[in-house]
TORTILO-962317 format. One record per residue: residue number from 1; residue in one letter; x, y negated, z negated of N, C-alpha, C in turn. Coordinates in steps of 0.1 Angstrom, whole numbers. Layout:
[site NUM; "A"; [X; Y; Z]; [X; Y; Z]; [X; Y; Z]]
...
END
This chain:
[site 1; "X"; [-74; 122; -39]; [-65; 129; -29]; [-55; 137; -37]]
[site 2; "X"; [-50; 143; -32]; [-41; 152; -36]; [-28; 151; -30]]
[site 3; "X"; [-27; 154; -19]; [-10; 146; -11]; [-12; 135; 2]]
[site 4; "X"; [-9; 126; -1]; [-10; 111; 5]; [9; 110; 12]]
[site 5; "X"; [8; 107; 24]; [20; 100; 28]; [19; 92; 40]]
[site 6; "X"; [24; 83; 37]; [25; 67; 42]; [33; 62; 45]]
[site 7; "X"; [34; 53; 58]; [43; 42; 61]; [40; 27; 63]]
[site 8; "X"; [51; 25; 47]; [45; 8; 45]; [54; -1; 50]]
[site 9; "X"; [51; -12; 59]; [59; -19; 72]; [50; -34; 69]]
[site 10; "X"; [47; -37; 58]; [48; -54; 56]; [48; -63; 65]]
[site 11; "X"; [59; -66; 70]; [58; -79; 79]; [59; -72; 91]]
[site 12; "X"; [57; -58; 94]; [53; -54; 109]; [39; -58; 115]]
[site 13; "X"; [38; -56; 128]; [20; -56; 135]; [18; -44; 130]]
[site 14; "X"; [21; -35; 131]; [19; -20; 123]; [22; -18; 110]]
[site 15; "X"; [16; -27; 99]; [16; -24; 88]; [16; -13; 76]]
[site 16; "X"; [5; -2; 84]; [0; 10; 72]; [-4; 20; 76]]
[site 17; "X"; [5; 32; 80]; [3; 43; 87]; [4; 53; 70]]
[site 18; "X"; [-12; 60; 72]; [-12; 70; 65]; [-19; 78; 64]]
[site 19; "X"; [-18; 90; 57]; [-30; 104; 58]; [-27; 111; 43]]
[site 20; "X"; [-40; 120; 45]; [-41; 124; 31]; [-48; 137; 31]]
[site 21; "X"; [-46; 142; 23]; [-55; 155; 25]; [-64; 153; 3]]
[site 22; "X"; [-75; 155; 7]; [-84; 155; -6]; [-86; 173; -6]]
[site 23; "X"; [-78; 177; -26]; [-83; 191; -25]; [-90; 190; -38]]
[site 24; "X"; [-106; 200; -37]; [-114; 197; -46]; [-124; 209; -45]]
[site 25; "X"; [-130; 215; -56]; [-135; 224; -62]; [-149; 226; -49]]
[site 26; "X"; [-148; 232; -48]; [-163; 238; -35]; [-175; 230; -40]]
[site 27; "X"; [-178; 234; -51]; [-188; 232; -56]; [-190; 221; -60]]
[site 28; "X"; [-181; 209; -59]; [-184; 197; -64]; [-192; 188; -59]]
[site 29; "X"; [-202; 179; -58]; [-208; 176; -46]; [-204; 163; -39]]
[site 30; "X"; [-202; 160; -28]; [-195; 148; -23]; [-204; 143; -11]]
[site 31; "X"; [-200; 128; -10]; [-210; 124; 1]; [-196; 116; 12]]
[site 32; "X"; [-195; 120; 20]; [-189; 118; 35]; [-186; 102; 35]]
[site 33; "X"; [-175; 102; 39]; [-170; 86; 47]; [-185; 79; 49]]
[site 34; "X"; [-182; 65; 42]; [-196; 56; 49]; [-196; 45; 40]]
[site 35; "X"; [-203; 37; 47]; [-203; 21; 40]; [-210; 20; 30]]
[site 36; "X"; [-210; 21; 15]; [-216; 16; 3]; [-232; 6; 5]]
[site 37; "X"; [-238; 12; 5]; [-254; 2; 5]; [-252; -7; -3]]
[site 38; "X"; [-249; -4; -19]; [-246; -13; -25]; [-234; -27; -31]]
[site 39; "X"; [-222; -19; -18]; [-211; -23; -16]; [-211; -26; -4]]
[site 40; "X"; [-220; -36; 8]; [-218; -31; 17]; [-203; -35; 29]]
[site 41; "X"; [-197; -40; 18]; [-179; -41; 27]; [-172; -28; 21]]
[site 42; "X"; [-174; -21; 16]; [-171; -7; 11]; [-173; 3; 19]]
[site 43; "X"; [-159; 10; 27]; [-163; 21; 30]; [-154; 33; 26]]
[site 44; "X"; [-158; 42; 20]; [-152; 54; 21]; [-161; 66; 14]]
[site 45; "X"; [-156; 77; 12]; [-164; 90; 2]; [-166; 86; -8]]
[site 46; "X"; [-176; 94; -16]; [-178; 92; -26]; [-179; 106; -34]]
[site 47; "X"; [-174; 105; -51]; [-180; 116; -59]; [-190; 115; -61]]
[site 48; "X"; [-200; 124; -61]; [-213; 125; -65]; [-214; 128; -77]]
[site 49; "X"; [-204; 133; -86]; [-204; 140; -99]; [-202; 127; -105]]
[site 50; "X"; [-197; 120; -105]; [-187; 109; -115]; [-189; 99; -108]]
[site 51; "X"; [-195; 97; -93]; [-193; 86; -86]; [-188; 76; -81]]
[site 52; "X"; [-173; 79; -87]; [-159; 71; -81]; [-153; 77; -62]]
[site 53; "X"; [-142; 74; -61]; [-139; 77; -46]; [-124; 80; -48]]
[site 54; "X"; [-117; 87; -38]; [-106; 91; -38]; [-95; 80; -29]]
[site 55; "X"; [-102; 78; -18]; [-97; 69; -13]; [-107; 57; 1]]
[site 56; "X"; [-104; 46; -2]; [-113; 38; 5]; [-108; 23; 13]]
[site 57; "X"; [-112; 15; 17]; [-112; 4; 25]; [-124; -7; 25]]
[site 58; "X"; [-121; -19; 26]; [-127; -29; 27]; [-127; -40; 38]]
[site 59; "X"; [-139; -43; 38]; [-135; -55; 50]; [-127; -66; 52]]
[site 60; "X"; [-123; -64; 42]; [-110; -77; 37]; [-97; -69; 36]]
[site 61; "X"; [-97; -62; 43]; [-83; -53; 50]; [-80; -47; 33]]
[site 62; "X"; [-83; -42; 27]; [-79; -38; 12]; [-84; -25; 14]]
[site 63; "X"; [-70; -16; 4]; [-72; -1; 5]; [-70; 5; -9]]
[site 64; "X"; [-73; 13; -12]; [-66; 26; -24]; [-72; 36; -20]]
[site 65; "X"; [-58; 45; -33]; [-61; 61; -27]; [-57; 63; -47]]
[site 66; "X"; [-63; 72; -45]; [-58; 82; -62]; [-58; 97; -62]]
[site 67; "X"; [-47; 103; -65]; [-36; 117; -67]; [-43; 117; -84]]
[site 68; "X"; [-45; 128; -88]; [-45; 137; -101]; [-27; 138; -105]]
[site 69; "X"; [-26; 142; -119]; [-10; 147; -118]; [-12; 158; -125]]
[site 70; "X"; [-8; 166; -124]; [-10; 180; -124]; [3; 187; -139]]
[site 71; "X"; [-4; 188; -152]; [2; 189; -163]; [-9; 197; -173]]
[site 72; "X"; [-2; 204; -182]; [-6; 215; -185]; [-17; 205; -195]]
[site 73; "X"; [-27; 218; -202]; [-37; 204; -209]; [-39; 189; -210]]
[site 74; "X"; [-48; 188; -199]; [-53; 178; -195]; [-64; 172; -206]]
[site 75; "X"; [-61; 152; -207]; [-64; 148; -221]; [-81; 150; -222]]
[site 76; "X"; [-90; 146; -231]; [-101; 149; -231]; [-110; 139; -230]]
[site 77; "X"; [-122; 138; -227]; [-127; 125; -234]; [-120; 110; -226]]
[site 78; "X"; [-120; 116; -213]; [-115; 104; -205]; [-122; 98; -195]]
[site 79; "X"; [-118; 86; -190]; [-129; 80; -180]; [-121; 86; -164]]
[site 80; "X"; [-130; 89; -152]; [-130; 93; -142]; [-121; 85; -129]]
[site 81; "X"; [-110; 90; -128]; [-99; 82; -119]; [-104; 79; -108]]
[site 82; "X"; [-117; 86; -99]; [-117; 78; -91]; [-124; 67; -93]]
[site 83; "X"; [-124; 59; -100]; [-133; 47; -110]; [-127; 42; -104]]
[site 84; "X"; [-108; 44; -105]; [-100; 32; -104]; [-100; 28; -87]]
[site 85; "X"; [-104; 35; -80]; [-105; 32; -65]; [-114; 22; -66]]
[site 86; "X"; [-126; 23; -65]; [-140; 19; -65]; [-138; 5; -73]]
[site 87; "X"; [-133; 0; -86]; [-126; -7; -93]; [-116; -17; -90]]
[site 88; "X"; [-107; -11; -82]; [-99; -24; -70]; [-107; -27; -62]]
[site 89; "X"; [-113; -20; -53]; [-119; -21; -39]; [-131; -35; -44]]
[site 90; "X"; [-137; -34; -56]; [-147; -45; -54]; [-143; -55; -62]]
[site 91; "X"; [-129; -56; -65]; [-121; -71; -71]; [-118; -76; -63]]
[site 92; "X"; [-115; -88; -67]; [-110; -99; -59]; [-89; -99; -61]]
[site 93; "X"; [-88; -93; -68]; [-74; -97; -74]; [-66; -88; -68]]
[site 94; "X"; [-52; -97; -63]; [-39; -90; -56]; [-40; -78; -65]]
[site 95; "X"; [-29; -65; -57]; [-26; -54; -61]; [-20; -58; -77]]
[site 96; "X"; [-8; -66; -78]; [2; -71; -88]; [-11; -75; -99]]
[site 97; "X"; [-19; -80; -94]; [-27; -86; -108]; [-36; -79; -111]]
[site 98; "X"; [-44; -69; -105]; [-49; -58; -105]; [-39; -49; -118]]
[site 99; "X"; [-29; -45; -109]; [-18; -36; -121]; [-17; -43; -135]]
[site 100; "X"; [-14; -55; -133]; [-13; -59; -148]; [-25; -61; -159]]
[site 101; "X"; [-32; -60; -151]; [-46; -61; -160]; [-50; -49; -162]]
[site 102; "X"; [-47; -34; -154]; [-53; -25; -154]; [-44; -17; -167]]
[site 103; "X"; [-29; -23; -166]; [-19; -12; -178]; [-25; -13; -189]]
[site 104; "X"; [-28; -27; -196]; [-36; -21; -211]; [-45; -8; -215]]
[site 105; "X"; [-50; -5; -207]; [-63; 1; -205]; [-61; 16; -197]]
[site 106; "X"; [-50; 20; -190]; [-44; 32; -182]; [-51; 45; -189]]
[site 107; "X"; [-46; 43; -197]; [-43; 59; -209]; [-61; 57; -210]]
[site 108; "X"; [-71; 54; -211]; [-79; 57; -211]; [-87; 63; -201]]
[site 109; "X"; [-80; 69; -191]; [-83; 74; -177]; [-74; 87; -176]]
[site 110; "X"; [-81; 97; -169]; [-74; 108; -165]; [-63; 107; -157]]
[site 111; "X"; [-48; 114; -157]; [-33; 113; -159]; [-39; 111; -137]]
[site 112; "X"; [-32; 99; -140]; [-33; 94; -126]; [-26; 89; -115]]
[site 113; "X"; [-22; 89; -101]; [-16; 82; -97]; [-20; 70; -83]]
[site 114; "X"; [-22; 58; -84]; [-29; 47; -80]; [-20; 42; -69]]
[site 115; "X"; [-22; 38; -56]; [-21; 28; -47]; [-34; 20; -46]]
[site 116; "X"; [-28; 8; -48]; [-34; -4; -41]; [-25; -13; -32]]
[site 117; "X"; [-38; -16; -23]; [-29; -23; -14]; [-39; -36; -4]]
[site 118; "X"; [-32; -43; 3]; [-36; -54; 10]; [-29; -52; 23]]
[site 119; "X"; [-30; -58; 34]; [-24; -66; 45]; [-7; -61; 39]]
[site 120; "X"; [-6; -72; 28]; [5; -80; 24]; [15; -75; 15]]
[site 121; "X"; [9; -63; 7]; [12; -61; -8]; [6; -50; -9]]
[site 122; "X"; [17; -40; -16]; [12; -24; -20]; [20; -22; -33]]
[site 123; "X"; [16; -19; -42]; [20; -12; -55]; [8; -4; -57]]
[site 124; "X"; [20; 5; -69]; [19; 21; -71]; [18; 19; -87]]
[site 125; "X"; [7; 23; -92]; [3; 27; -106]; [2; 38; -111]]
[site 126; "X"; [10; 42; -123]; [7; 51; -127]; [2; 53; -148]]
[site 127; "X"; [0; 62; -154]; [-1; 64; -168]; [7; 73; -171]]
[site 128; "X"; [10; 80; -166]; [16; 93; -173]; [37; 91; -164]]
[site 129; "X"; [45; 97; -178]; [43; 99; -190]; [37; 82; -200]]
[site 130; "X"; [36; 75; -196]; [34; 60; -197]; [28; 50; -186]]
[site 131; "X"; [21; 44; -194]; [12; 35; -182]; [28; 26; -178]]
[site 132; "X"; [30; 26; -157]; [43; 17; -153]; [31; 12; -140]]
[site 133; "X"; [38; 2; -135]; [33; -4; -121]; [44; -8; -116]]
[site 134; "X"; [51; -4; -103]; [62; -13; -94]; [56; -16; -82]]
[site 135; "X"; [56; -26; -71]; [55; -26; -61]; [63; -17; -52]]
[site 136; "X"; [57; -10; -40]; [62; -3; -30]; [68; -8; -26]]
[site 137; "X"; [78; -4; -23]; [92; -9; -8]; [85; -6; 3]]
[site 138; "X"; [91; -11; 12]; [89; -8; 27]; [96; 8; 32]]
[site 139; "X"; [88; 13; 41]; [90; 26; 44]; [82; 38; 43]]
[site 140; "X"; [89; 46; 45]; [76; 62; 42]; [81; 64; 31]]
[site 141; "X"; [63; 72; 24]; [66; 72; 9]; [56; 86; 11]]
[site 142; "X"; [57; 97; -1]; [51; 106; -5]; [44; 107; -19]]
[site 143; "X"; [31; 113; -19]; [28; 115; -30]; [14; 126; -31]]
[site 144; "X"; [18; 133; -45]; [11; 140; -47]; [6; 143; -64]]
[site 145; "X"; [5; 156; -64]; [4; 154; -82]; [14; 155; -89]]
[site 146; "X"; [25; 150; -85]; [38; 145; -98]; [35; 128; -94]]
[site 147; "X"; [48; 130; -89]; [47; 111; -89]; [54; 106; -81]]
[site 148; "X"; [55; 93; -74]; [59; 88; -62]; [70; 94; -57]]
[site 149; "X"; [73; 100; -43]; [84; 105; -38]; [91; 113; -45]]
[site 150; "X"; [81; 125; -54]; [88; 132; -59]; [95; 145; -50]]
[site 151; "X"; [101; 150; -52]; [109; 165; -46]; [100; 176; -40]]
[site 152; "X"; [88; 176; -47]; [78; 188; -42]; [81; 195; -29]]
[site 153; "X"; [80; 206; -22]; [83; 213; -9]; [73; 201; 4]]
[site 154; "X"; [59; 204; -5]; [49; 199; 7]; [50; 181; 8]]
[site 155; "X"; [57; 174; -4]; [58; 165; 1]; [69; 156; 10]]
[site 156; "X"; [81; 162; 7]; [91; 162; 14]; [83; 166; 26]]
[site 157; "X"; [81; 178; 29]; [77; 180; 46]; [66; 173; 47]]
[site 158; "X"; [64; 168; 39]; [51; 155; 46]; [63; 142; 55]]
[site 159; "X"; [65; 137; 48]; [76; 124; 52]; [82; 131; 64]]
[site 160; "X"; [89; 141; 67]; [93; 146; 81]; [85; 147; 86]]
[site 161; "X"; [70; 153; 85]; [59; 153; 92]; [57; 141; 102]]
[site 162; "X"; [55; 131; 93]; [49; 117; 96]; [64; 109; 105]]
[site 163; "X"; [73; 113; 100]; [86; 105; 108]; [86; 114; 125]]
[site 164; "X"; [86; 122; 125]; [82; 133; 137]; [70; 130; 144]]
[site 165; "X"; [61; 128; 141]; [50; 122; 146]; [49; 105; 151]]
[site 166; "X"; [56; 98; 144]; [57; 85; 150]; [70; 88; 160]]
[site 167; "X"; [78; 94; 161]; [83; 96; 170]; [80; 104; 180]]
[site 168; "X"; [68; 108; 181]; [62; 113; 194]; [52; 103; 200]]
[site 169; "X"; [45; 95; 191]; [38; 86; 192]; [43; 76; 201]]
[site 170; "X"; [59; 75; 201]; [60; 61; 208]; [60; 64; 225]]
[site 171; "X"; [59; 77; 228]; [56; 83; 246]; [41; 81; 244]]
[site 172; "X"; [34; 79; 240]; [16; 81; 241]; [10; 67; 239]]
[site 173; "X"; [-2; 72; 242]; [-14; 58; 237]; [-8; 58; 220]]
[site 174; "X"; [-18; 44; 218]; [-13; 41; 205]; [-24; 48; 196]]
[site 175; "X"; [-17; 52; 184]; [-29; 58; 170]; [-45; 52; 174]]
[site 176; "X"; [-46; 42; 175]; [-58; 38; 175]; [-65; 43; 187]]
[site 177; "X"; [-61; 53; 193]; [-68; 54; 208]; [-73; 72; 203]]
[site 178; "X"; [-60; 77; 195]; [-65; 91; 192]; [-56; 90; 174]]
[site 179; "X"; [-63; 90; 169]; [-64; 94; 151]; [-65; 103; 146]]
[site 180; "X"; [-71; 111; 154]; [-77; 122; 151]; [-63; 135; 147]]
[site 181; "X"; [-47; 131; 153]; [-37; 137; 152]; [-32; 133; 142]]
[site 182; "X"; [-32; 120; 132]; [-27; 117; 125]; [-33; 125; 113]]
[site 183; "X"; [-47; 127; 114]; [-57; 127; 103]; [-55; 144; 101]]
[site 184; "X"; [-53; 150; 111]; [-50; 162; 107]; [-37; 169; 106]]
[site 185; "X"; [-25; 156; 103]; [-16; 162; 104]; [-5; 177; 89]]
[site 186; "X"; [-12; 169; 81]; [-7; 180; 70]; [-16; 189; 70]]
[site 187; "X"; [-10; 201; 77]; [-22; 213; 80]; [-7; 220; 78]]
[site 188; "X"; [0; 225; 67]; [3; 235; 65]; [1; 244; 56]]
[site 189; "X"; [-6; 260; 59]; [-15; 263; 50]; [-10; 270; 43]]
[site 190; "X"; [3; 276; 41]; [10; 287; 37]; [19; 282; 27]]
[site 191; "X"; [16; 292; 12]; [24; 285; 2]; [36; 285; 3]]
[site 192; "X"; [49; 280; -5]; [62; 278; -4]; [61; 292; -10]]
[site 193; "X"; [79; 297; -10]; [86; 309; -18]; [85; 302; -35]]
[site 194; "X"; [85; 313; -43]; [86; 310; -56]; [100; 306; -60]]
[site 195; "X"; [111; 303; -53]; [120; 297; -57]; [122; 279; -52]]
[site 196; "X"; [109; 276; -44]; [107; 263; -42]; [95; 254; -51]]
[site 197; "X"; [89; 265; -58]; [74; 262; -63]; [81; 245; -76]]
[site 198; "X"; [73; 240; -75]; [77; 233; -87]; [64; 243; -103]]
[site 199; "X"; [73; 233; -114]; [70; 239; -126]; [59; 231; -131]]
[site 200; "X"; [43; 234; -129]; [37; 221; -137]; [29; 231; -148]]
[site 201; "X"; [31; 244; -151]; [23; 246; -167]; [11; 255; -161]]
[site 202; "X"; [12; 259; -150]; [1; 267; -145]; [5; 280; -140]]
[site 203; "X"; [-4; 290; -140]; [-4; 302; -139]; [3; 306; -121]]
[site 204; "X"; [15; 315; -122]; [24; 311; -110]; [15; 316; -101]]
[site 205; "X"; [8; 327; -101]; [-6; 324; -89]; [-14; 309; -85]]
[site 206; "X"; [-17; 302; -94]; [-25; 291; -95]; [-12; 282; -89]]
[site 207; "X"; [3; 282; -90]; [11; 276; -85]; [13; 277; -72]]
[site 208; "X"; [15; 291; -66]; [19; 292; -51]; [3; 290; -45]]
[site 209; "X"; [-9; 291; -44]; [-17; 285; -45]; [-22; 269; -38]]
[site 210; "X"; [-13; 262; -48]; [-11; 248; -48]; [-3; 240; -41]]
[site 211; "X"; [7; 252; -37]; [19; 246; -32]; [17; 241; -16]]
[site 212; "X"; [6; 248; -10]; [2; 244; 5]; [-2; 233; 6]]
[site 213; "X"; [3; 225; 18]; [-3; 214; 20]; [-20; 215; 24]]
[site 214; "X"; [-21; 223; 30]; [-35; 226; 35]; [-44; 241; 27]]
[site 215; "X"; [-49; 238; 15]; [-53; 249; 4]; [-70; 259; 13]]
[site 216; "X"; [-68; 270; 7]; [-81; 276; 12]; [-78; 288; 1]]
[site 217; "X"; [-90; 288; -7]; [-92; 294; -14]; [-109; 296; -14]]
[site 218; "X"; [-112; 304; -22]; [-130; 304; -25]; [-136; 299; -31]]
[site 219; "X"; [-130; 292; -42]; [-135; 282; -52]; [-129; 271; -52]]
[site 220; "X"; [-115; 271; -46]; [-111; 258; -42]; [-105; 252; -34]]
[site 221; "X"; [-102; 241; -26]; [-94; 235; -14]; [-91; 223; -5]]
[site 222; "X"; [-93; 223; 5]; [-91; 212; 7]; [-99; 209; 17]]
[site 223; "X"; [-110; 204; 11]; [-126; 197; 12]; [-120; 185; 27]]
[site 224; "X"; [-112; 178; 26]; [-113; 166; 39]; [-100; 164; 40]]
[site 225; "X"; [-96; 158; 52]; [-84; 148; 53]; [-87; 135; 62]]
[site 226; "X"; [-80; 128; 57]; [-80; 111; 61]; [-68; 105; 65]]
[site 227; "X"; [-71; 93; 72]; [-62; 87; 81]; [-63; 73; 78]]
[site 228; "X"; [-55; 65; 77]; [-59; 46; 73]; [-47; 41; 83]]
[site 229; "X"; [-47; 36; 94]; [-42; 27; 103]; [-46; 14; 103]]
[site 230; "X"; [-33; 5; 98]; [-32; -12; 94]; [-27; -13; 106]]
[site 231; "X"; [-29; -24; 118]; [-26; -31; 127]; [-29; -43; 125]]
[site 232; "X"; [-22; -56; 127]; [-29; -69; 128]; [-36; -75; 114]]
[site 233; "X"; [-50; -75; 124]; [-62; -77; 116]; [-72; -67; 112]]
[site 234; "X"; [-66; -56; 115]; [-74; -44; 117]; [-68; -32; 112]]
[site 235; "X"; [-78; -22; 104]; [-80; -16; 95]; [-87; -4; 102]]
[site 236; "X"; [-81; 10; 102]; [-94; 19; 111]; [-90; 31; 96]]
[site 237; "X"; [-99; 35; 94]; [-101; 47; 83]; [-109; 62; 90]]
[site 238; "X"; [-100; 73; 92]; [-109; 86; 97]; [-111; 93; 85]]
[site 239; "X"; [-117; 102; 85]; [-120; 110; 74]; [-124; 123; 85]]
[site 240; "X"; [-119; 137; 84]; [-126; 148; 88]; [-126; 159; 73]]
[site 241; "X"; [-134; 161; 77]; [-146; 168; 70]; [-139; 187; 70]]
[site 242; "X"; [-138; 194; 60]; [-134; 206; 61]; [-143; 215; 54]]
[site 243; "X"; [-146; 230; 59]; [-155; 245; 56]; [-144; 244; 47]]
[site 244; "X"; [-150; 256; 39]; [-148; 264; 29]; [-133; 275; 32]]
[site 245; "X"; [-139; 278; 49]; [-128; 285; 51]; [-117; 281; 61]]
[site 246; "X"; [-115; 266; 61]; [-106; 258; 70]; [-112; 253; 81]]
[site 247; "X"; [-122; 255; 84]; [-125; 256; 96]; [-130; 240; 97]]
[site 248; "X"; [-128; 233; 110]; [-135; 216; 110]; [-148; 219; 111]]
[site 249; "X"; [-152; 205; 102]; [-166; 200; 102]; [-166; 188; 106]]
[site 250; "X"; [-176; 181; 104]; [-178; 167; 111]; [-167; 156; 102]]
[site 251; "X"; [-161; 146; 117]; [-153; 137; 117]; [-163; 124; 117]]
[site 252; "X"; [-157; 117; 113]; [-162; 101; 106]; [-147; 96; 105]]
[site 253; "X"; [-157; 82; 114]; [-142; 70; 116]; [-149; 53; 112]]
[site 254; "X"; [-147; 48; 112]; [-148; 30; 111]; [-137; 24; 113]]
[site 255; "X"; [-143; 11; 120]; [-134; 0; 122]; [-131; -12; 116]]
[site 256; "X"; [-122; -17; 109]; [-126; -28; 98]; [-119; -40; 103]]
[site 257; "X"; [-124; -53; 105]; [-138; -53; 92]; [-145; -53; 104]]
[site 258; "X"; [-158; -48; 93]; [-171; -44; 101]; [-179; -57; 105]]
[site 259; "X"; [-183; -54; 117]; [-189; -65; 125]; [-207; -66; 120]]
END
């Protein structure tokens, strides 16, 4: 993923409201939301290139998502971040013991930024500038390719986005009846002014560019966005599917845990 924002509510019935938008090279090849044959409590996308996932869900109510961080020469000779999704998703171990077992070993992965989460328990992993793990507080949280709740334009208006939207939500059926508004809610496609752009080492075309929540370019963009709704005992994950030139493609949803 690329900008992820969330609301974490712990001891609420409504535990885990979030959406994401995944942006990724045209050409890369990906296979669509779906249950793992070989994982089969595993659902989410998959890389075809590298074969990790960006973000996914389990039948045992467990989630992760992973953000790129976006810095000038990128290290070499590294192992593939969405490993680390795919990697939680088929352990058995809390988020916390997950993170501690995973910091030895961070820096050998491309500069990343990690949620895991349960029901119960959400912490945020990162490597760069140094491998840290804190657990998440309660509340709406942003993130993209810096690092948790950073300042960025699109991520700030993400968190208003999503506060604005649950506040419309509470006149309507509930999320679980239409998803489909959450999952496409970071659809802004127009970059910021260059006096909001942040500074990450890239070419200031390649920056205003970047700065949209919702990318369309010819070679690169924003391939899908996704939705994860925690209620209860239940877990629902959308994924819709994006053209080349913004335009929707096929939507894919599940209900967890799968029956």
């Amino acid at each position: 993923m690329c900008l992820i924002v969330f609301d974490w509510q712990p001891d609420a019935t409504d535990w885990l409201t979030l959406t994401a938008n995944r942006d990724e090279f045209h050409q890369r090849p990906t296979a669509p939301l779906h249950r793992w044959p070989e994982s089969p409590d595993l659902v989410a996308g998959q890389d075809l290139q590298q074969g990790g996932s960006w973000l996914g869900v389990t039948n045992d109510l467990r989630f992760a998502a992973v953000t790129n961080i976006r810095l000038p020469e990128p290290p070499e000779h590294v192992r593939s971040r969405g490993e680390l999704v795919t990697r939680y998703l088929r352990s058995t171990q809390t988020p916390a013991d997950f993170a501690d077992a995973l910091l030895p070993e961070a820096g050998r992965y491309g500069r990343f930024n990690l949620l895991c989460g349960t029901a119960h328990q959400l912490w945020y992993i990162t490597n760069t500038p140094e491998p840290a793990a804190v657990a998440v507080s309660p509340g709406i949280h942003a993130l993209s390719n810096a690092w948790l709740d950073s300042d960025w334009p699109k991520a700030q208006l993400a968190k208003e986005q999503l506060l604005q939207a649950q506040r419309r939500q509470q006149h309507r059926p509930t999320w679980q009846q239409d998803q489909s508004e959450l999952t496409r809610l970071l659809n802004r496609r127009q970059p910021w002014p260059d006096d909001r752009l942040p500074d990450t080492g890239v070419a200031l075309e390649t920056e205003r560019l970047l700065s949209a929540q919702f990318i369309i370019s010819a070679r690169y963009g924003t391939r899908s966005s996704s939705s994860l709704l925690g209620r209860g005992q239940r877990l629902s994950i959308e994924e819709q599917r994006w053209q080349e030139n913004g335009a929707a493609g096929t939507r894919y949803r599940f209900q967890l845990p799968l029956i």
